[in-house]
C-alpha positions in Angstrom: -0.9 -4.5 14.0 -2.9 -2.6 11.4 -2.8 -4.1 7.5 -3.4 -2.1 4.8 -4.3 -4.2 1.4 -4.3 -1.7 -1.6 -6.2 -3.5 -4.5 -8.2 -3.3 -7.6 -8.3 -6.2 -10.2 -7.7 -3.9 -12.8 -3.8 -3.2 -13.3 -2.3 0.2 -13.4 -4.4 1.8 -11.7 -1.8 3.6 -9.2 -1.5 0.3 -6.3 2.2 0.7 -6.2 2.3 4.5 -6.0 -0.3 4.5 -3.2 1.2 1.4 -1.3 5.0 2.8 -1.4 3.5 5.9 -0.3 1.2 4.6 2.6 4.3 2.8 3.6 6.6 5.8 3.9 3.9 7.6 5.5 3.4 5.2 8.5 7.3 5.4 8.0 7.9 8.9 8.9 5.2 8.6 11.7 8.1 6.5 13.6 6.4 2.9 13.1 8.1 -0.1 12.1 6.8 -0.5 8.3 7.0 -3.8 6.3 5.5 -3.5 2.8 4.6 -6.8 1.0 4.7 -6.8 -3.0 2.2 -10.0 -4.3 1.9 -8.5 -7.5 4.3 -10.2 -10.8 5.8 -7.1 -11.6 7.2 -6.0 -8.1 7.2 -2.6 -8.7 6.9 -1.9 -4.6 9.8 -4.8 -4.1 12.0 -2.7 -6.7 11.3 0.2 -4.9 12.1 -0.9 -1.7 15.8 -1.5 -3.3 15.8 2.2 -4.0 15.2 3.5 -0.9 18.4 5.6 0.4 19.3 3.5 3.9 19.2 7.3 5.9 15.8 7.2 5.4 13.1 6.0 8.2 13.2 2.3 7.5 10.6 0.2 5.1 11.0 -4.1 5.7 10.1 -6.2 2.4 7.2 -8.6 3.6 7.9 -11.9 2.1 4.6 -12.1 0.1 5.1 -15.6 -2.5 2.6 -16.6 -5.4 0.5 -19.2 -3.0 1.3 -17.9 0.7 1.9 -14.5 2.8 4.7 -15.0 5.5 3.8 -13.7 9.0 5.1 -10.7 10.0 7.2 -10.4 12.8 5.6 -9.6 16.3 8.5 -6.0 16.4 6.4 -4.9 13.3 3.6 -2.4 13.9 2.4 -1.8 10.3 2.1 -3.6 7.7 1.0 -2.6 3.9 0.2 -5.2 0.7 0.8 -4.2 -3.0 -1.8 -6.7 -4.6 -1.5 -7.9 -8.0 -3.8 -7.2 -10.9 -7.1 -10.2 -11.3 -6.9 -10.9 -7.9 -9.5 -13.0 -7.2 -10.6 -16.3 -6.1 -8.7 -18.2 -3.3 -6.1 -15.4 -2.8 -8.7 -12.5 -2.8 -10.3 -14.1 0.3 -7.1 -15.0 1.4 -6.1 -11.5 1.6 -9.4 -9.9 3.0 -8.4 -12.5 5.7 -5.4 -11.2 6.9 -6.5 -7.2 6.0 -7.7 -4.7 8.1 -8.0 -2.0 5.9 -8.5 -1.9 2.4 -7.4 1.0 0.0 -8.7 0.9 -3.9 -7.4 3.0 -6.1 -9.6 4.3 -9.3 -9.0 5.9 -12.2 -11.1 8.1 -14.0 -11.6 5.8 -17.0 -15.1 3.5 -18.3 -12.7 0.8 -18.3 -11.2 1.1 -14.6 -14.9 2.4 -13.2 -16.7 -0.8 -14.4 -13.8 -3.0 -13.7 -14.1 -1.7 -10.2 -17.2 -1.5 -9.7 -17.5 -5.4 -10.2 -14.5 -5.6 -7.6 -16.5 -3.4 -4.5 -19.5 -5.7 -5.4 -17.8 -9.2 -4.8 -15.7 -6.9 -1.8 -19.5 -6.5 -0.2 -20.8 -9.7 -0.8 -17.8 -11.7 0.7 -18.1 -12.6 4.4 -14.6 -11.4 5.2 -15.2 -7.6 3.6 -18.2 -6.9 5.7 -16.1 -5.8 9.0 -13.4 -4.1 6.9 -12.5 -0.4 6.7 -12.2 0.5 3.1 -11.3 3.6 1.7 -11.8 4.6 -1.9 -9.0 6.9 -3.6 -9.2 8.5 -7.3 -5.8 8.5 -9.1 -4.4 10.9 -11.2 -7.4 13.1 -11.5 -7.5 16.7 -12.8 -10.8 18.0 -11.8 -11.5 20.5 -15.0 -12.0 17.5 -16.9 -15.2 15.3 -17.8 -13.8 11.7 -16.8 -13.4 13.3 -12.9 -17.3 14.5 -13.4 -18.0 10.7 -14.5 -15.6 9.2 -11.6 -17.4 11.6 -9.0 -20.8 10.9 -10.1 -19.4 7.0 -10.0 -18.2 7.2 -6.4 -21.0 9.0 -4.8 -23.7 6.1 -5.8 -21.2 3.6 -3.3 -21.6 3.1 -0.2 -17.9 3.4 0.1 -16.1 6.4 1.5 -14.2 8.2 -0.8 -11.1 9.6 1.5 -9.4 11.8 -1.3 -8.5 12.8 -5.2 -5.0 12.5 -6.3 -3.4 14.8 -9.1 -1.7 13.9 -11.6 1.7 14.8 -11.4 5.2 14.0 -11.9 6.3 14.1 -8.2 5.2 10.8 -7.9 7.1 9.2 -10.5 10.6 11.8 -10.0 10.4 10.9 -5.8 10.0 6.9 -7.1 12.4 6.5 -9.1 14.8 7.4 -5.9 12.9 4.7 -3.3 10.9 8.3 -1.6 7.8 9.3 -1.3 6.2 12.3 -0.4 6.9 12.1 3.4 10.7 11.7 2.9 11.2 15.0 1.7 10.8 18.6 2.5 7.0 19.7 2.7 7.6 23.2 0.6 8.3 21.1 -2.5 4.8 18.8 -2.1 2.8 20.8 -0.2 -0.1 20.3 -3.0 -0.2 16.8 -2.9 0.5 16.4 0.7 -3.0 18.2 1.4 -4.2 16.0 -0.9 -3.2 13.1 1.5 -4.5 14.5 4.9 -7.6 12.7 4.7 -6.3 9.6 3.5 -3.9 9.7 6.7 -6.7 10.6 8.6 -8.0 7.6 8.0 -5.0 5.5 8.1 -4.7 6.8 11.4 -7.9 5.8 12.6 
């Protein structure tokens, strides 16, 4: 059972919008999907009350302020919305239980050094060495200078970087109505969803 653990310490970044939509993804692949939400303001737990019941089917993960239920053994994915400072305790907590790990980034000073502190504690923690982790920017339009600064930020890592993200209002319109990108017709995302192949290329993996 593959877990996905979207997180960044710094707080709106994008987690939500990238766990609700790695969870609809695995969603319309035909897996059984539970999608925690550890994070205070629940955004992905609110979503998940949104979502229309005809759609492929997304499980809340019971995900509390000291403790992480177990999912169920007829679960085959599972993804975790993390909360904002996580650190401490809980961040090796959740590196634990995590398989993959998906960080968002913005192309801001504040979110690039905020992360930045974040992938070095991720690589110096025992429980991040075996870990897959993936590297998305957020809301990025390319013509601009802070995408020139967030490119010339990701390609000193050692991280992959699996894919850009524009910013657009798809993400927020197909949100507010418990969908993602995958839950509706291609012709009306088809620029973001080639955005995404890479990203589900590696979720795949």
């Amino acid at each position: 059972m593959p877990v996905v653990v979207v997180a960044n310490p710094k707080g709106g970044v994008g987690k939500s919008t990238l766990s609700t939509n790695v969870a609809g993804y695995y969603a319309s692949q035909g897996h059984a999907v539970m999608l925690g939400d550890a994070d205070r303001q629940q955004s992905s737990r609110l979503w998940l009350g949104l979502r229309p019941a005809s759609l492929p089917p997304i499980r809340t993960w019971e995900v509390g302020s000291d403790f992480v239920a177990r999912a169920p053994r007829d679960v085959s994915h599972v993804v975790l919305d993390t909360p904002a400072g996580l650190h401490g305790w809980r961040f090796k907590d959740v590196l634990k239980m995590a398989d993959k790990v998906l960080i968002p980034l913005q192309p801001s000073i504040f979110d690039i050094y905020a992360t930045r502190a974040f992938l070095d504690e991720l690589a110096d923690s025992k429980h991040g060495a075996g870990l897959d982790v993936g590297i998305v920017g957020m809301r990025v339009d390319a013509r601009t200078i802070a995408a020139d600064k967030l490119h010339e930020f990701v390609s000193g890592l050692g991280w992959p970087v699996l894919g850009y993200l524009r910013d657009t209002q798809n993400y927020i319109h197909l949100a507010a109505r418990g969908l993602t990108l995958f839950d509706v017709a291609p012709s009306r995302v088809e620029k973001d969803l080639q955005q995404w192949q890479d990203i589900c290329r590696w979720l795949d993996a």
